[in-house]
Residue, then its C-alpha position, 0 to 999 in steps of 0.5 A: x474509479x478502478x480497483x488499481x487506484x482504490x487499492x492505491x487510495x487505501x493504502x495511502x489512507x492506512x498509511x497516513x492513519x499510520x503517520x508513515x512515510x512512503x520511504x519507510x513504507x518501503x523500507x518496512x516492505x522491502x518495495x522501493x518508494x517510487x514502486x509505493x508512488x505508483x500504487x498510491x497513484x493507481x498506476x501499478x498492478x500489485x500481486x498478492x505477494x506484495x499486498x502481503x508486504x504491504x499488509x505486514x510492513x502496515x501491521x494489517x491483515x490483506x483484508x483490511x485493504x478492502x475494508x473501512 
């Protein structure tokens, strides 16, 4: 597996653990939906600006994408 659909695995873990949909993520992070379907799916590469989003739309730190 590479990092794009480890990354993508992790945030659909630490969203689901949060009970949140992939709209309302997106909403909560200023992304759009399909932009969230194609990280979850391995499929984009995600700057650090948007792991940023992610991170604060989650109430994470970045960190905690990379641990378990």
């Amino acid at each position: 597996m590479d990092i794009k659909q480890e990354f993508g695995k992790r945030l659909m873990q630490l969203r689901k653990e949060r009970k949140i949909s992939q709209e309302t993520l997106a909403e909560l992070s200023g992304l759009n939906r399909p932009y969230i379907s194609g990280i979850e799916q391995g499929k984009r590469n995600v700057s650090l600006e948007v792991m940023e989003s992610l991170a604060k739309a989650l109430g994470i730190q970045i960190k905690d994408f990379f641990e378990e």
